[in-house]
C-alpha positions as CSV (number, residue, x, y, z in Angstrom):
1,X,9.4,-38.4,12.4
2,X,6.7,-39.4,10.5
3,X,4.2,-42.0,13.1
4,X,5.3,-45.3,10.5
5,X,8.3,-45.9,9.5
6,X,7.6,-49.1,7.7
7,X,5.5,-47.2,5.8
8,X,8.0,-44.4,5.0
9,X,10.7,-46.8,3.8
10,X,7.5,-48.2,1.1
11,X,6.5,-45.6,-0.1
12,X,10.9,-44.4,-0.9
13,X,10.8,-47.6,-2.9
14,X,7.6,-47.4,-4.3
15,X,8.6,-43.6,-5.7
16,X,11.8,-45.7,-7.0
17,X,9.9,-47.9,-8.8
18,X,7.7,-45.3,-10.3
19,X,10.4,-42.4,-11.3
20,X,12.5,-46.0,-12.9
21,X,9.2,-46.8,-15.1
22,X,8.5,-43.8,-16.4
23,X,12.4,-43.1,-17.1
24,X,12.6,-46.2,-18.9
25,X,9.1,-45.3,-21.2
26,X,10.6,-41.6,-22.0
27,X,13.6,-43.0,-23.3
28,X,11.6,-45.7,-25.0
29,X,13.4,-48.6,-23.0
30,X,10.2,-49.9,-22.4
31,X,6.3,-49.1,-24.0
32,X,2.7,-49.3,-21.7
33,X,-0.1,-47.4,-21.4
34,X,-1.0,-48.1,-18.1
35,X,1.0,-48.2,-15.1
36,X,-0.2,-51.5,-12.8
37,X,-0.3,-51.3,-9.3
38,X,2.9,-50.5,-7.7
39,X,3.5,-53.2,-4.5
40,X,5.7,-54.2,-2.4
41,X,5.6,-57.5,-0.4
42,X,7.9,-58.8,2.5
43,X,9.7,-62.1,1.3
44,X,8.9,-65.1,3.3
45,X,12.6,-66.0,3.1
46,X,14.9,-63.8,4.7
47,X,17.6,-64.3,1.9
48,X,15.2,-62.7,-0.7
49,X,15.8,-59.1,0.6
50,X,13.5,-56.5,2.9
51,X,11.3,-55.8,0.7
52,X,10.2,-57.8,-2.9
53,X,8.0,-56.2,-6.0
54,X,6.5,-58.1,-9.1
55,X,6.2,-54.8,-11.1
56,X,8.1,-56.8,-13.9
57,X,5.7,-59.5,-14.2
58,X,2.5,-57.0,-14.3
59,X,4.3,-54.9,-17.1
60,X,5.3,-57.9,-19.6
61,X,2.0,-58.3,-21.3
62,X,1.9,-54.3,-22.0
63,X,5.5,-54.1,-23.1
64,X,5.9,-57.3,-24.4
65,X,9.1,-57.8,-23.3
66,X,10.2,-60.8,-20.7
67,X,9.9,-60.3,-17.3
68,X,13.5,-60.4,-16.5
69,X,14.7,-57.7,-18.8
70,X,12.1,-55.3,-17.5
71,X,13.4,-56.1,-14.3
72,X,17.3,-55.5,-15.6
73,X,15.9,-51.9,-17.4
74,X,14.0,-50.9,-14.2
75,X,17.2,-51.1,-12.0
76,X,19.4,-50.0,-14.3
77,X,17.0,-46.8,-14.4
78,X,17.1,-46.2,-10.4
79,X,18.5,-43.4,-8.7
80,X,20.2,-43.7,-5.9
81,X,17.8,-44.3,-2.2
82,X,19.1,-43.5,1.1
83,X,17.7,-46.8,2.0
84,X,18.7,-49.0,-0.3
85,X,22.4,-51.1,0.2
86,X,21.3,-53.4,-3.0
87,X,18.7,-54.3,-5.2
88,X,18.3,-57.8,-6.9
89,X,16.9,-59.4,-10.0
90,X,15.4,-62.9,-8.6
91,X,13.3,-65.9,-10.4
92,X,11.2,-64.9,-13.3
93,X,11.7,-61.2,-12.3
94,X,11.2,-60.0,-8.9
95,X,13.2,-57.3,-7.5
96,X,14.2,-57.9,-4.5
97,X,15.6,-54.7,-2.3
98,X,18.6,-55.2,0.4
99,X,18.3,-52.1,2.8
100,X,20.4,-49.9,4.9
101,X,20.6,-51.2,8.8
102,X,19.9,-47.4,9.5
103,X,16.1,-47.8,8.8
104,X,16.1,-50.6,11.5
105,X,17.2,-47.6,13.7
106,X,14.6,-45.3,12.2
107,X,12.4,-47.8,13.3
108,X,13.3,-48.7,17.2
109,X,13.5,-44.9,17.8
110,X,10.1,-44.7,16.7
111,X,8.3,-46.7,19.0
112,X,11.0,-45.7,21.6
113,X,9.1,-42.0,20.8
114,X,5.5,-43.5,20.4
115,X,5.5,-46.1,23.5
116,X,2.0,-47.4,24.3
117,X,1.0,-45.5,20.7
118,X,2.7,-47.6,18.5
119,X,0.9,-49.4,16.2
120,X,-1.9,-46.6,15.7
121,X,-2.5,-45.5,12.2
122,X,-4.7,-43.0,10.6
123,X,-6.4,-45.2,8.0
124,X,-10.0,-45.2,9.3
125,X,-9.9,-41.2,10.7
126,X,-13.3,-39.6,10.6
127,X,-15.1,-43.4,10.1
128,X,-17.7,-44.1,12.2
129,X,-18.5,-47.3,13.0
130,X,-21.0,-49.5,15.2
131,X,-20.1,-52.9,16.2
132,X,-23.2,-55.0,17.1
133,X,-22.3,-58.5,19.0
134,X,-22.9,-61.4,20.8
135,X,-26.5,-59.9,21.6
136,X,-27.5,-63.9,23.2
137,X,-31.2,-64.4,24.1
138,X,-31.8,-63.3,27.4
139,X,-33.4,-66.7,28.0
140,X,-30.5,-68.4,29.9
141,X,-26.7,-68.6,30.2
142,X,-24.5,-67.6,27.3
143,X,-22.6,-70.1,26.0
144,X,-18.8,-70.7,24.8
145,X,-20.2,-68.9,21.1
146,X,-21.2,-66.1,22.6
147,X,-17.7,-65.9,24.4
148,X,-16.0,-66.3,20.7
149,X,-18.1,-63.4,19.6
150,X,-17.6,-60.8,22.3
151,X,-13.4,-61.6,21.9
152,X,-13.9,-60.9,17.8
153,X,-16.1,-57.8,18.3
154,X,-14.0,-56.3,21.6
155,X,-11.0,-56.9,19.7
156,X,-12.1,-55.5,16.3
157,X,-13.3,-52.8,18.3
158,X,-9.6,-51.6,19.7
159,X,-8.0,-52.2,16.1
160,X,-10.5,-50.1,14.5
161,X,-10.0,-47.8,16.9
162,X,-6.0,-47.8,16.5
163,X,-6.8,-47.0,13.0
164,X,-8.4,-43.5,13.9
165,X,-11.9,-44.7,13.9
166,X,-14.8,-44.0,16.1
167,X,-16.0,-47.3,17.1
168,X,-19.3,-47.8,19.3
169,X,-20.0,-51.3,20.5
170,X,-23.7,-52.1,20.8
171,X,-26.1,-55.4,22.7
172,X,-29.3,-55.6,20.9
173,X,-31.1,-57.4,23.7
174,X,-34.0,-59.8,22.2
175,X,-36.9,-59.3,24.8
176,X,-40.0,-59.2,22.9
177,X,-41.5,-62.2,21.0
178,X,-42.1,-66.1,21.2
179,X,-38.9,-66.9,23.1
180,X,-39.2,-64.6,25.8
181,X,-42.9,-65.9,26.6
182,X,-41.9,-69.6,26.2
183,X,-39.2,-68.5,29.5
184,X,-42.1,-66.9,31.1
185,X,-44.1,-70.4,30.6
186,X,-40.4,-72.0,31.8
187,X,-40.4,-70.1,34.6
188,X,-43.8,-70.6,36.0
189,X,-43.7,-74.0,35.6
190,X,-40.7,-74.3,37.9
191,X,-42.4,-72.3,40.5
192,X,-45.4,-73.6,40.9
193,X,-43.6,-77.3,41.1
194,X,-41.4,-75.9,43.8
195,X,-44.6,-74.8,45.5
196,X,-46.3,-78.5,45.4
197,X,-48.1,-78.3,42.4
198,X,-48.4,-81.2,39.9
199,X,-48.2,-79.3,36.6
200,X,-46.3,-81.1,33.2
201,X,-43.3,-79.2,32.2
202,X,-43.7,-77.0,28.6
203,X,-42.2,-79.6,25.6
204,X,-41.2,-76.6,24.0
205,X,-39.9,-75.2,27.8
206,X,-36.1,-74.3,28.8
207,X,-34.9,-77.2,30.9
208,X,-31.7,-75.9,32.3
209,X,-30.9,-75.8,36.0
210,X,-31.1,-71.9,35.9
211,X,-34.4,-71.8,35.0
212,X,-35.3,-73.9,38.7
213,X,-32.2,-71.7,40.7
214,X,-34.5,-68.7,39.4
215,X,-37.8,-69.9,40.7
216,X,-36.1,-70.8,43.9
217,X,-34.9,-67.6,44.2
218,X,-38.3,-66.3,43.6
219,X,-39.7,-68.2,46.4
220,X,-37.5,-67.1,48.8
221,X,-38.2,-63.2,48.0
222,X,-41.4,-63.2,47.1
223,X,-43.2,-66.8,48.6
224,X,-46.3,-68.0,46.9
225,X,-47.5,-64.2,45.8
226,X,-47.3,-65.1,42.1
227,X,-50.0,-67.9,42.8
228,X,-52.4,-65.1,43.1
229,X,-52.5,-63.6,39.7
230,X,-54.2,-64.6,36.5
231,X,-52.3,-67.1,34.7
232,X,-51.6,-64.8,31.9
233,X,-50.2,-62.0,33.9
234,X,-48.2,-64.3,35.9
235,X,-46.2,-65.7,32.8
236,X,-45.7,-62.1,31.5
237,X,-44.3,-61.3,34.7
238,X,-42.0,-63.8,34.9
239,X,-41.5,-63.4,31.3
240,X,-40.4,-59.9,31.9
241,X,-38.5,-60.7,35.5
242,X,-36.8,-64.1,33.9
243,X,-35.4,-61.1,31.5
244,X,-34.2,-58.6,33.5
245,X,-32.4,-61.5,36.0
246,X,-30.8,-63.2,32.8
247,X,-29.7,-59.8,31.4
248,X,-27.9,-58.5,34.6
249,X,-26.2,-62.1,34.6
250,X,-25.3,-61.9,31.1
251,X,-23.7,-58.3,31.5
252,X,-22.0,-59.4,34.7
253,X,-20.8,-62.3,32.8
254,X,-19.2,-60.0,29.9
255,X,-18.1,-57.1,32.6
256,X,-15.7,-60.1,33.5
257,X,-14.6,-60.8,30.0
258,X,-13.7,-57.7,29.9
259,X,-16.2,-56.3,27.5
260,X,-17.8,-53.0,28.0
261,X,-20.7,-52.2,25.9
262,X,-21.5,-48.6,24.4
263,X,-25.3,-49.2,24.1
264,X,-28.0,-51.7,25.5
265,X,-30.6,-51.5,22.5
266,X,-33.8,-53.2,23.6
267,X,-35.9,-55.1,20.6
268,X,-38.9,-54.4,22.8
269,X,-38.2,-50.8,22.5
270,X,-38.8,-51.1,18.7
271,X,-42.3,-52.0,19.0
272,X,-42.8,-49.6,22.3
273,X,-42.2,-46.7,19.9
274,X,-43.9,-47.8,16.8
275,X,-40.9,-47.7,14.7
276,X,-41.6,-51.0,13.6
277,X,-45.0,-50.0,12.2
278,X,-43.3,-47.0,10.6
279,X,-41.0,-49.2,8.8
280,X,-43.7,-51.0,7.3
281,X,-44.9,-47.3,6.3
282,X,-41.7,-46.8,4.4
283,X,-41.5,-49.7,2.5
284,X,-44.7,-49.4,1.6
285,X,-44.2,-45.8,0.7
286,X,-41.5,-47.2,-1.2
287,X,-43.6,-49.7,-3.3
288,X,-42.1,-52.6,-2.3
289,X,-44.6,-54.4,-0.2
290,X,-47.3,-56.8,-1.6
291,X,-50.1,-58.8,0.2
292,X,-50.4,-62.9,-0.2
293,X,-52.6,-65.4,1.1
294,X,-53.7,-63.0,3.8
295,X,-50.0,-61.7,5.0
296,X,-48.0,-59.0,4.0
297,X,-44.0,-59.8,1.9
298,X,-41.5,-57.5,1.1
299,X,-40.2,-58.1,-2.3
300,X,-36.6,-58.9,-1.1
301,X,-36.4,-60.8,-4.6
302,X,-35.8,-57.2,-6.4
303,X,-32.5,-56.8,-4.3
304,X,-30.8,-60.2,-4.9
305,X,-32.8,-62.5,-2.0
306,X,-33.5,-65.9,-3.4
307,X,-37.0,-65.3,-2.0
308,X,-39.3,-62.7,-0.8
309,X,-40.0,-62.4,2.6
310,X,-43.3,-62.2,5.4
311,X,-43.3,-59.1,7.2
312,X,-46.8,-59.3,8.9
313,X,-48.4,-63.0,9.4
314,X,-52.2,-63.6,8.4
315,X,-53.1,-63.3,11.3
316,X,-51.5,-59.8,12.0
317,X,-47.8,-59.8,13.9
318,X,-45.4,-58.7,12.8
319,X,-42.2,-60.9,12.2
320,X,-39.0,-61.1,13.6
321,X,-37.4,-60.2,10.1
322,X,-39.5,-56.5,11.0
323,X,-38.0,-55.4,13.8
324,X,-34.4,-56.6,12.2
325,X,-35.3,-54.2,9.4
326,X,-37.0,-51.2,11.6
327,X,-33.6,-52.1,14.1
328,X,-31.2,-51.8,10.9
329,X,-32.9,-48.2,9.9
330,X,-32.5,-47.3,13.4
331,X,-28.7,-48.0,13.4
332,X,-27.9,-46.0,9.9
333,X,-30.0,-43.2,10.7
334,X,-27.8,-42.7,13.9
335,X,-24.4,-41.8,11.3
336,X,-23.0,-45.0,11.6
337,X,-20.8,-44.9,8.0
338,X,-20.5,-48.9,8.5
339,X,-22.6,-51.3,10.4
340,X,-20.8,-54.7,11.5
341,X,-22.6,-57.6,13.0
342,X,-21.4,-60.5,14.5
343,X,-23.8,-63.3,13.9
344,X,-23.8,-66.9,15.2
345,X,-22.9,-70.2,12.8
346,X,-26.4,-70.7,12.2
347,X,-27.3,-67.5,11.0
348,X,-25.6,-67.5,7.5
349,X,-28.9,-68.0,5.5
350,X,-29.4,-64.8,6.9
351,X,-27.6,-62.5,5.6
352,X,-28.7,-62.4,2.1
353,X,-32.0,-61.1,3.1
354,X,-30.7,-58.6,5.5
355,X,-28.7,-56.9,3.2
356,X,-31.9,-56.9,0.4
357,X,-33.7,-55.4,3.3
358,X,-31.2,-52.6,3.7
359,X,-30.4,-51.7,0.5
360,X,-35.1,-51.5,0.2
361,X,-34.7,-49.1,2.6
362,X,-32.7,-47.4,0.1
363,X,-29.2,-47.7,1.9
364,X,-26.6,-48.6,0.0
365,X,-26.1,-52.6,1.8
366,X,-22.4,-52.5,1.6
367,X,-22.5,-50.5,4.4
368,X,-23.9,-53.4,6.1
369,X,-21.2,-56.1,7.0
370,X,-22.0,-59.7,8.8
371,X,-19.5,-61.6,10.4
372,X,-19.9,-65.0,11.7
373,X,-18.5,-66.2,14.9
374,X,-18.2,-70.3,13.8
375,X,-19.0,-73.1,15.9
376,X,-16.4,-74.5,19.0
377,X,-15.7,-77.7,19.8
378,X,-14.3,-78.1,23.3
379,X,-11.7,-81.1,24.1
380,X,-11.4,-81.8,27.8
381,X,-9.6,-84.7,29.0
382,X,-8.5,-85.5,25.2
383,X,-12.5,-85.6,24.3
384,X,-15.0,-83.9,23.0
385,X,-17.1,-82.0,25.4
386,X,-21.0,-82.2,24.1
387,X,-23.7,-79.3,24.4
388,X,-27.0,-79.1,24.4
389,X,-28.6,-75.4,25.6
390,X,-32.7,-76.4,25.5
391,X,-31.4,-79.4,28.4
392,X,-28.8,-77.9,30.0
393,X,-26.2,-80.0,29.8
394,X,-23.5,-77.8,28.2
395,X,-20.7,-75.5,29.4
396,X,-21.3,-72.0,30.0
397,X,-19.2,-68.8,29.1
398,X,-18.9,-68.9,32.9
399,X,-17.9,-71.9,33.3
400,X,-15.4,-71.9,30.6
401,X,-13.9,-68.9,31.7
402,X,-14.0,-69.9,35.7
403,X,-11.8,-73.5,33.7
404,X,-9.6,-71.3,31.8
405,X,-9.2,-68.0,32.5
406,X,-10.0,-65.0,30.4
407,X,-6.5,-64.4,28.4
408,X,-6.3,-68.0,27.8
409,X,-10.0,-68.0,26.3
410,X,-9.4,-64.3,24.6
411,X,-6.2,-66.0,22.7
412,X,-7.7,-69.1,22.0
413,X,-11.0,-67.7,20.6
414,X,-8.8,-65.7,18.4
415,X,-6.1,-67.6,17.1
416,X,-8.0,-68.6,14.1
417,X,-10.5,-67.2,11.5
418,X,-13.5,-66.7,13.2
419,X,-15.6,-68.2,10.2
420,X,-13.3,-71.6,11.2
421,X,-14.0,-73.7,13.3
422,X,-12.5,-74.6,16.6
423,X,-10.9,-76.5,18.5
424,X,-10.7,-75.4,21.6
425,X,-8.4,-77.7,24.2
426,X,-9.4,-77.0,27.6
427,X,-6.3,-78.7,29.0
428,X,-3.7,-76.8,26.6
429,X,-5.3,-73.5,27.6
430,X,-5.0,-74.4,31.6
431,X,-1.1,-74.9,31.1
432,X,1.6,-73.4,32.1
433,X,4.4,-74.1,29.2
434,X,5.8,-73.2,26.1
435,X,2.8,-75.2,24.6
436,X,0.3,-72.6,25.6
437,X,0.4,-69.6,23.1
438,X,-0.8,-67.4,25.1
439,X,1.6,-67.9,28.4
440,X,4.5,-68.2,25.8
441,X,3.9,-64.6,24.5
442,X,3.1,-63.4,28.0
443,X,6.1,-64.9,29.1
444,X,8.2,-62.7,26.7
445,X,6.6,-59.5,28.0
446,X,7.3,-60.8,31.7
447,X,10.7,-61.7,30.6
448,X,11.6,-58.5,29.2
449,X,9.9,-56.6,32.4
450,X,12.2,-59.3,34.4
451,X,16.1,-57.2,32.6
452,X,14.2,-53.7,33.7
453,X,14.1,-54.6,37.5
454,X,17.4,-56.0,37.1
455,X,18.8,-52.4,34.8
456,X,17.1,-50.6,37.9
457,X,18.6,-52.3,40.5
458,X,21.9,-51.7,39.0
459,X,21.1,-48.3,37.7
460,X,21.5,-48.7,33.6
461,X,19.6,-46.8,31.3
462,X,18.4,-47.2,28.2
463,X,20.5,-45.7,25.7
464,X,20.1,-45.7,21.8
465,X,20.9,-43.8,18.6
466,X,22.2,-44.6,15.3
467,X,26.0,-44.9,16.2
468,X,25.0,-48.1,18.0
469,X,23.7,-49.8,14.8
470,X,27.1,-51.1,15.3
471,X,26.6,-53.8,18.3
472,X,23.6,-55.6,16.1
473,X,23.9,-58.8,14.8
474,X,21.2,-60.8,12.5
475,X,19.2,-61.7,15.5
476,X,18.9,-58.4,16.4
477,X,18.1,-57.0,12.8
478,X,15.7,-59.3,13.1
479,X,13.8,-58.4,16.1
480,X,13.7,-54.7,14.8
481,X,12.3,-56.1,11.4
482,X,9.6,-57.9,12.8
483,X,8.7,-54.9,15.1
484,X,8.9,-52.8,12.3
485,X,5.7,-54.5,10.6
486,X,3.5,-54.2,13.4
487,X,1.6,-50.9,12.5
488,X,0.7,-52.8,9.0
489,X,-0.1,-56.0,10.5
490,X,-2.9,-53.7,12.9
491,X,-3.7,-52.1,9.7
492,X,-4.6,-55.4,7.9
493,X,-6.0,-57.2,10.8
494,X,-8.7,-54.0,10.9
495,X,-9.1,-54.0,7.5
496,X,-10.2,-57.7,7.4
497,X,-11.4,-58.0,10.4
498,X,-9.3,-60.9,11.2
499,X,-7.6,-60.3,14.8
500,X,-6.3,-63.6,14.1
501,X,-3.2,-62.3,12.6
502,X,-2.2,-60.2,15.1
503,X,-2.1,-63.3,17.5
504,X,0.2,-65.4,14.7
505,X,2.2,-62.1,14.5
506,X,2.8,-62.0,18.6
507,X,3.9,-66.0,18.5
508,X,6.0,-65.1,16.2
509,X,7.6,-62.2,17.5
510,X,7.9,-64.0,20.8
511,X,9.9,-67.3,19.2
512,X,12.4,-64.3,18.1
513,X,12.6,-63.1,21.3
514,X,12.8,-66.2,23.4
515,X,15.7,-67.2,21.6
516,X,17.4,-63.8,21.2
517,X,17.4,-64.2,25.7
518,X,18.1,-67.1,26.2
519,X,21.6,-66.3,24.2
520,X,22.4,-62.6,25.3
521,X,23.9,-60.4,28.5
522,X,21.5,-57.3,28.8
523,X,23.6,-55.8,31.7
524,X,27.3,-55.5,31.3
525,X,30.1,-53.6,32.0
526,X,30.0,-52.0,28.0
527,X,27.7,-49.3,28.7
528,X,26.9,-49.1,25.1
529,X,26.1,-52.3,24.4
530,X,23.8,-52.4,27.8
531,X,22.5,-49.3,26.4
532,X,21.5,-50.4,23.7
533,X,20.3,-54.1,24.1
534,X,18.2,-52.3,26.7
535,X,16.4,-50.0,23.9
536,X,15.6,-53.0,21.9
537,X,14.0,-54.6,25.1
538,X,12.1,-51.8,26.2
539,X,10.8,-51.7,22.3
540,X,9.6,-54.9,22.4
541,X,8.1,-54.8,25.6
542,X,6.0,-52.0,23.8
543,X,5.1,-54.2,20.9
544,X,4.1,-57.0,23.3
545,X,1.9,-54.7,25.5
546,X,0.2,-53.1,22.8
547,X,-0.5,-56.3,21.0
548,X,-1.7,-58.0,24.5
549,X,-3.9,-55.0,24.9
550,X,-5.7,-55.1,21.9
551,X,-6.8,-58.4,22.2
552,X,-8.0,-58.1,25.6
553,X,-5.3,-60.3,26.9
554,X,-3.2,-59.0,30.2
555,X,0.5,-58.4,29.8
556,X,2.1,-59.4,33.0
557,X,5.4,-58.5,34.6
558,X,5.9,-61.4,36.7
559,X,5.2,-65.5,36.0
């Protein structure tokens, strides 16, 4: 059995349409010289068919006949399809195909057969592909951003993956350069207040409570020590230790989310090995660098930037726009096939240049993709809850999480484009009811876990096979319908990187469900019919629990 059935039952009418066109052009019914696109869409009403194609419309300019009497000569021209009960002319000439209930069974024997596999398709096999997100400062807390991103690129992670790929999921950790000393200068200022002195905060300094809970934690270790080094060497050393004591919160902090990362990359590692120098080298190599008014540009102009760009300043650093390019090299010359970054919502003026950067290097910058994780506003108590990270006063991805809980914040997070903004209400996520998305789909999954303790406790099996097509009724077909499209809808949420349907796909599927319960016996004294209401439970609870999974949301037996 091939893995999707969906698919199978397509591709039949596809081959239909195709054998019909080129029936109808040999026996000159109809006159083109290229074939459009053959597709086939699933209606939006349920009284337009299975499946719908507008092969009639694409043909009428090349045959120059009305849509409508294409339509009439294609069906007329089709052979007979195990899968087709009935296929109708509609509007200006859509075709609409009324199918067998037997592929409904093809389909609920399938994931009976695939179980926690179901969904997985083979449309990225042999890609490899490196996800790079959230990658915060490690100068304080990460924020309720950050938590959007790591949901997006965990997610996109486990539907690429679904779809055969080889994903790796990468933290490019920011420790070298203006930001890291101004925590350093943070840092010491804390300490030495905490220690008596009278010394004026940085303007420019990080004023958040973390940056004081550090230095008290530094006292209480380590005393007055510091106080005994150079200035200099002081604020690099609490630079470097402000860091490391961030990081390990930050990665504590995402462990809970429930991401896992493949690779730490450090930015300091860049300059460490000289492989931002040795970028420079290429491009240079490459004839692409120029000198101006003392600093060195990269002619980002040739490659579609609106502006070229400083690589080295007069007075000799390099810039942050470097190491991005000498980190970008790094990332292609590893294989990666694709590169995918998730960027934050200030960051789009970005992009342009990055990908003029990559394609200097002489990689092709499709390979490069940005996504950008939009900006959240957070509702609590019916208002808007304000941020500010350089004060402190904002809500962490702790502290959101801790409030919420981490399936509610998954869900929410990806319930909508990520290049959309959101609104994300803190009170809605904290409920238990039909309101909240997420419990409601949970609920299904718990609800269908629910009949299995109750078909074990009175010994009944799950029993199905295509004689017992007969005990389904609309809601039912139904069901089976909407589980059928769940290896394309993984598919197309991979392909364009918007998780976002799958989550619209699982409300749906869970309305179905919830009202398919709330009217049926599972257990009764017909062993067939137990039998087989039981197979289209455990099928769903499939679909549920693979769709949960992927989105790093738990699916529980019990609420």
């Amino acid at each position: 059995m091939e893995t999707i059935v969906a698919r199978r039952v397509k591709q039949s009418l596809e081959n239909l349409l195709k054998e019909a066109v080129f029936k109808a052009k040999k026996s000159g019914q109809l006159e083109f010289d290229i074939l459009p696109e053959v597709n086939l869409e699933i209606p939006k009403e349920k009284a337009h068919g299975n499946f719908s194609s507008n092969l009639a419309l694409l043909l009428s300019k090349a045959a120059k006949k009305p849509p409508r009497e294409i339509a009439q000569i294609l069906v007329s021209n089709f052979e007979s399809n195990s899968y087709v009960k009935e296929a109708q002319i509609a509007g200006p000439g859509f075709i609409n195909f009324y199918l067998n209930d037997s592929w409904l069974g093809e389909v609920l024997a399938s994931i009976l057969e695939q179980k926690e596999d179901y969904g997985n398709n083979s449309d990225l096999n042999g890609k490899k592909i490196q996800l790079e997100f959230v990658s915060a400062n490690p100068v304080g807390p990460m924020n309720v951003v950050n938590a959007r991103a790591a949901a997006l690129g965990d997610t996109l992670s486990r539907l690429f993956k679904a779809c055969g790929a080889r994903v790796e999921k990468e933290y490019y950790i920011n420790d070298y350069g203006v930001q890291v000393q101004t925590l350093g200068r943070s840092l010491d200022a804390r300490y030495r207040q905490l220690l008596g002195e009278k010394v004026d905060f940085p303007e420019d300094g990080y004023q958040g409570e973390y940056i004081t809970e550090m230095a008290r934690e530094i006292i209480e270790t380590e005393g007055d020590s510091y106080l005994k080094l150079p200035e200099e060497k002081r604020i690099e050393t609490f630079s470097d230790l402000g860091c490391r004591r961030i990081l390990a919160s930050q990665k504590q902090d995402l462990l809970n989310y429930g991401v896992e990362y493949d690779c730490w990359f450090s930015e300091r590692s860049l300059h460490e090995t000289g492989e931002v120098e040795k970028v420079l080298e290429t491009l240079e190599k490459r004839g692409l660098i120029f000198e101006s008014e003392a600093a060195v540009w990269l002619r980002t102009t040739d490659f579609g930037d609106d502006k070229d760009r400083v690589l080295k300043t007069s007075d000799g650093r390099t810039t942050y726009f470097t190491a991005d390019i000498a980190y970008h090299l790094n990332k292609f010359q590893r294989g990666f096939d694709l590169v995918i970054n998730i960027w934050g919502p200030d960051h789009h003026g970005y992009i342009p240049r990055m990908k003029a950067a990559v394609a200097a290097l002489g990689i092709d910058p499709d390979r490069l993709e940005v996504l950008i994780a939009q900006q959240i506003n957070l509702i609590k108590d019916g208002k808007p809850f304000k941020m500010s990270k350089r004060r402190g006063a904002f809500i962490t991805m702790a502290d959101l999480l801790e409030e919420v809980g981490n399936d509610a914040a998954r869900w929410f997070f990806l319930m909508r484009s990520p290049e959309s903004h959101l609104d994300f209400d803190m009170d809605l996520a904290r409920s238990q009811s039909n309101e909240n998305p997420v419990f409601y789909v949970q609920y299904a999954h718990a609800r269908i876990c629910s009949i299995f303790r109750q078909a074990s406790a009175e010994q009944r099996g799950v029993k199905f096979d295509q004689s017992l097509l007969k005990y389904w009724d609309e809601a039912e077909k139904d069901l089976i319908e909407k589980a059928s499209q769940f290896p394309d809808l993984v598919s197309d949420a991979a392909r364009r990187r918007e998780p976002h349907r799958l989550t619209g796909y699982l409300l749906d599927l869970a309305g179905l469900f919830h009202s398919y319960y709330n009217k049926r016996r599972f257990i009764s004294d017909d062993l067939e019919l137990t039998g087989s209401r039981l197979a289209i439970a455990k099928g769903l609870g499939y679909v549920f629990s693979r769709g949960l999974k992927m989105l790093g949301v738990s699916a529980p037996e019990r609420m």
